[in-house]
N, C-alpha and C positions, 0 to 999 in steps of 0.2 A: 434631576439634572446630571449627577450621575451617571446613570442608565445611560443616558441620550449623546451624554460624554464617550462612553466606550462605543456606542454605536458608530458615534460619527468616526475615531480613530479607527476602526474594524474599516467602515468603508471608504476612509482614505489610501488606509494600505492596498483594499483591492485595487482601487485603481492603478495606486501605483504599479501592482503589479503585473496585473492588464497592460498597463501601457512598456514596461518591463520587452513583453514577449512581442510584442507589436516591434518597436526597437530592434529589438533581436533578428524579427524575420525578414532580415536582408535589408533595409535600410541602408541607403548610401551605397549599394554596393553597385559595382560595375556591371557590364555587358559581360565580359571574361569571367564573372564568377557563375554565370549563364550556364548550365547545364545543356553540352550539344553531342549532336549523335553525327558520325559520316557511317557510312555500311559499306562492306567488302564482302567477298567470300573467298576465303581460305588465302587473302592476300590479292584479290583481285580487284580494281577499285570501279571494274564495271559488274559487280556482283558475281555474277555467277553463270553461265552455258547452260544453265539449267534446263530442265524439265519443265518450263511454266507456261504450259498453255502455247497462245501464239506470240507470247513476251520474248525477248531477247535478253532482258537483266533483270534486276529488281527495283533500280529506278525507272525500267519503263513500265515494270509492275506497276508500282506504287504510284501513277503520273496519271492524273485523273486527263482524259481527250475530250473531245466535245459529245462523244457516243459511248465515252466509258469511264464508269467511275474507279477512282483510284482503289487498286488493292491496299489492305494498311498492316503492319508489321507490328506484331503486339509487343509492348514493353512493359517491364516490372523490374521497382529497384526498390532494394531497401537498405539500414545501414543501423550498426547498435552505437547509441548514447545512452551513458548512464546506464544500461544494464537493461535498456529499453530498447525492441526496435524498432525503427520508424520506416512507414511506407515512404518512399521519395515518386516512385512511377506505380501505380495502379491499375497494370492492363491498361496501358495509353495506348494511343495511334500513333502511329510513326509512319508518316507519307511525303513525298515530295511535293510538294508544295510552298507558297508564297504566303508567306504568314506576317501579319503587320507585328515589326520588331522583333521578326523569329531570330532563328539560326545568325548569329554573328561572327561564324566563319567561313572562311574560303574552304574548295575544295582545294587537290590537290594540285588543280593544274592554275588555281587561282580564281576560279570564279568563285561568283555567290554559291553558296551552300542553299538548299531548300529542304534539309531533311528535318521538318518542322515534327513535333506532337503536338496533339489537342491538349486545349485546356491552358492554364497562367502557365508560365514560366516557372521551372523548377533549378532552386540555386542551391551552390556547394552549402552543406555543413561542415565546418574546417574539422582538419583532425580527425577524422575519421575514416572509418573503409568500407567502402560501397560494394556491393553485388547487385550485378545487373543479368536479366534474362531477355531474351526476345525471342521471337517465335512468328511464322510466317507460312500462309496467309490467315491472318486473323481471322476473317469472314466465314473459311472453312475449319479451324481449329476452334475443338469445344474441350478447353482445359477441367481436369478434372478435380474433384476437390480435395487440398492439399497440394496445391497447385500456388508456385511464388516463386517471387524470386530466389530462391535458394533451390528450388526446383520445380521443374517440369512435370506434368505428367498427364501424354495425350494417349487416347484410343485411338490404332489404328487399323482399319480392317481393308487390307489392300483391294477385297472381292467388290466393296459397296466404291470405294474414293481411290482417287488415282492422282491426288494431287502433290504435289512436289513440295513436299514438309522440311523446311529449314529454321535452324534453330541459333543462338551466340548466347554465348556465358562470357560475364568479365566481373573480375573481384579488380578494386584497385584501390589506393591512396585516393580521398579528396583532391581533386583538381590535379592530381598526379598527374592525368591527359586530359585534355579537353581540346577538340571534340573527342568524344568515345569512341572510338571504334568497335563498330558491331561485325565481328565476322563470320557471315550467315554461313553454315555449315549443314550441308545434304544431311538427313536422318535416315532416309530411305537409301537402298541400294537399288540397282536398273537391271533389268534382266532381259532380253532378245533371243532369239532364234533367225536364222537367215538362212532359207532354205535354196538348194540350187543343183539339179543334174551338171553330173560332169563328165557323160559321157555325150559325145559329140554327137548329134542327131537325133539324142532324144528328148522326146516330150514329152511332160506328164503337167497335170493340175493339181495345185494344195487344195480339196474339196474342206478339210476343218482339221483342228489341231489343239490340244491339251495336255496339261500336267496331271501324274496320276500319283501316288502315295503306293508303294509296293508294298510298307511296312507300316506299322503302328507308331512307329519313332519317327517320322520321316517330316517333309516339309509343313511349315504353319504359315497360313494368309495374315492372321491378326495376330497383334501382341501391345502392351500399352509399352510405350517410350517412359522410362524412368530416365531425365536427364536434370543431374547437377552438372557435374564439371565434365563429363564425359559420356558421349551418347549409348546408352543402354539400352538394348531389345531383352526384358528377360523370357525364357524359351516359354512357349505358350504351348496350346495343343497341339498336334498336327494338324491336318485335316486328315478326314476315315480313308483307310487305305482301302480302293480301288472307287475312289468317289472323281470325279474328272475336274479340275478346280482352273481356272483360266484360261476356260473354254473358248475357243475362237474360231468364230463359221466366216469368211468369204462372204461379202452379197452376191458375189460372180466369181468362180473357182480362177485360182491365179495362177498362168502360168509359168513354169521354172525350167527353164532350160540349158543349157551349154554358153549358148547364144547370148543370153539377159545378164543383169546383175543379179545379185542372189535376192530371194523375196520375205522381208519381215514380217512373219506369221501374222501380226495383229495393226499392220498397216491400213487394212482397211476390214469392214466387217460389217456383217446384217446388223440392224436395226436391235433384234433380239437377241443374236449371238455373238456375245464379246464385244460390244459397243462401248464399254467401261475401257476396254484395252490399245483404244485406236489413236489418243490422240497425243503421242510423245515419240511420234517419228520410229515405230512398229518395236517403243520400249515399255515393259510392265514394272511400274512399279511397287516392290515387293521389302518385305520385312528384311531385313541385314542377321543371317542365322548361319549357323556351319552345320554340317552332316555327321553324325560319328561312323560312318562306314559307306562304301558304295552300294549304289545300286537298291539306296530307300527312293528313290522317286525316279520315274520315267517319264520322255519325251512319246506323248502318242500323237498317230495323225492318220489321216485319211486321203490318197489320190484317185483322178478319175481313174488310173489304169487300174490302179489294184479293187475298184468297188466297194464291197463292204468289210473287205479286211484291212484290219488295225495296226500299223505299224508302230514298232516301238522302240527306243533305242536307252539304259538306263545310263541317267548321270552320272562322272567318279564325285568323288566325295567333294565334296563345294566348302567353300568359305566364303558367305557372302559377306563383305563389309559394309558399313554405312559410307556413303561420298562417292564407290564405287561403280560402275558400267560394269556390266559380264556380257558378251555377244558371244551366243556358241554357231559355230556353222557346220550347217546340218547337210553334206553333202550326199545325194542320193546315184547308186550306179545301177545298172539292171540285176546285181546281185545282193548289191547289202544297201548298209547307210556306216558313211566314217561323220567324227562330230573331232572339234576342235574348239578353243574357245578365245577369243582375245577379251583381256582385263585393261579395264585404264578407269581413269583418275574421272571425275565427273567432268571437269573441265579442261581438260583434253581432248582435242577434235582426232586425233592417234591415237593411238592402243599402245599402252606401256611394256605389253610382253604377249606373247601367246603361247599357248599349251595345248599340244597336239596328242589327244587321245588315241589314237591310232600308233604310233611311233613303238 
């Protein structure tokens, strides 16, 4: 009797304390202690001008239509109690969507909010400090292991994917904000060329065009994104100097005159050559690296008039940033080539300054 005495006291207590954490897990609590996301970029509340394909933001990304399913924005949150830390988001979905009892706030202009995730509802644990990540487009991003919220960490090899990689970090107080704001931040930088005679009369064709590596130190395609609180490229290989690396053939030589507006090298392109580079409005996107000197990598190309010789002109020393646009204009006369470059902000339809190599 004994025995059977302590028995039962042992599995009283379990229960209780079973029911303990049951209690615990949010009981009675409100909508408001609701864990909600709104998304921006860089303070923008229709995301971003980006680079996405034939999208306009990231809620048009994210917005599933009757012929297209919705892109999803990966989320990871976690938080330490007790010297423990707890998963709160697990690589969730974060899409626009209509979700039964989702999102219960406004946006900012007042309507309904739809930026729902899969799965229960996830509520504040008081008292504590959350770190959250997100990352964008889920579908195309394969996180690598060691990979959480507290960081990031993608492969990216600009030569194989050309997709427009945005990323948000937020540390913050329990319920300090709600909804979260997720402000998706470019990881990649944009690179162009825009080719165009500027002597009055003449005409020539862009037959094909590439970047070359002069030196051993000089430009890298791939590099993995180590991102905690701040977007990291750490420097990778080069690519082999004199190997041709974002290569780009014409299906039908384009041409560039006096006359025309100037022509984005990798606007359009054969099937087999440079087909990867065609579709962000004749922008490649590339790894965010600086040069330690000029004249490590060169602009090559090829026109009908000149035939099988190789023109080439080398870049000064670059900084490329992450969030960034670089547009060089590559002006061609019947003597030489002058190059110029405008820099601007990713979401900026203007150029924040320009830098005349020539001068």
């Amino acid at each position: 009797m004994k025995h059977v005495y302590l028995i039962s006291i042992c599995f009283a207590m379990l229960i209780s304390s079973c029911s303990k954490v049951v209690i615990d897990d949010h009981s009675g609590e409100s909508m408001s202690d609701i864990i909600g996301w709104k998304v921006s970029a860089d303070g923008l509340d229709t995301a971003t001008r980006a680079l996405i394909e034939d999208y306009t933001d990231l809620r048009d990304a994210c917005t599933a239509f009757e012929n297209q399913e919705a892109e999803k924005i990966g989320l990871l949150g976690n938080y330490n109690k007790d010297g423990q830390t707890k998963v709160a988001f697990d690589n969730a979905d974060l899409w626009w969507w209509e979700k039964e009892d989702g999102n219960p706030f406004k946006d900012d202009y007042g309507a309904d909010s739809y930026w729902n995730y899969s799965g229960d509802d996830v509520y504040w644990t008081d008292n504590v400090d959350y770190t959250f990540k997100a990352y964008f487009p889920k579908s195309k991003v394969e996180l690598q292991p060691g990979s959480g919220a507290d960081k990031l960490l993608v492969v990216y090899d600009t030569e194989i994917s050309q997709y427009d990689l945005l990323v948000a970090h937020r540390t913050l107080r329990a319920k300090s904000e709600n909804p979260v704001n997720l402000l998706m931040k470019n990881a990649l930088s944009a690179l162009r060329f825009d080719f165009q005679f500027v002597e009055s009369g003449v005409t020539d064709e862009l037959i094909c065009c590439w970047l070359e590596n002069k030196t051993d130190n000089g430009f890298y395609t791939s590099s993995t994104l180590n991102y905690e609180a701040e977007i990291v490229w750490p420097q990778s290989t080069p690519n082999p100097a004199g190997t041709p690396f974002y290569y780009w053939e014409p299906t039908y030589p384009l041409n560039i005159r006096s006359e025309s507006a100037a022509v984005a090298y990798s606007t359009y392109a054969s099937e087999k050559n440079g087909s990867a580079y065609t579709y962000n409005d004749g922008w490649v996107l590339i790894i965010p690296q600086a040069s330690q000197n000029a004249g490590t990598v060169k602009l090559c190309f090829k026109t009908a008039r000149g035939g099988n010789t190789v023109y080439s002109i080398d870049l000064p020393a670059y900084e490329f940033k992450a969030g960034y646009r670089y547009k060089y204009h590559v002006k061609l006369t019947s003597t030489g080539v002058e190059l110029s470059l405008t820099i601007a902000d990713w979401n900026e339809r203007k150029s924040s300054y320009e830098i005349d190599f020539n001068e």
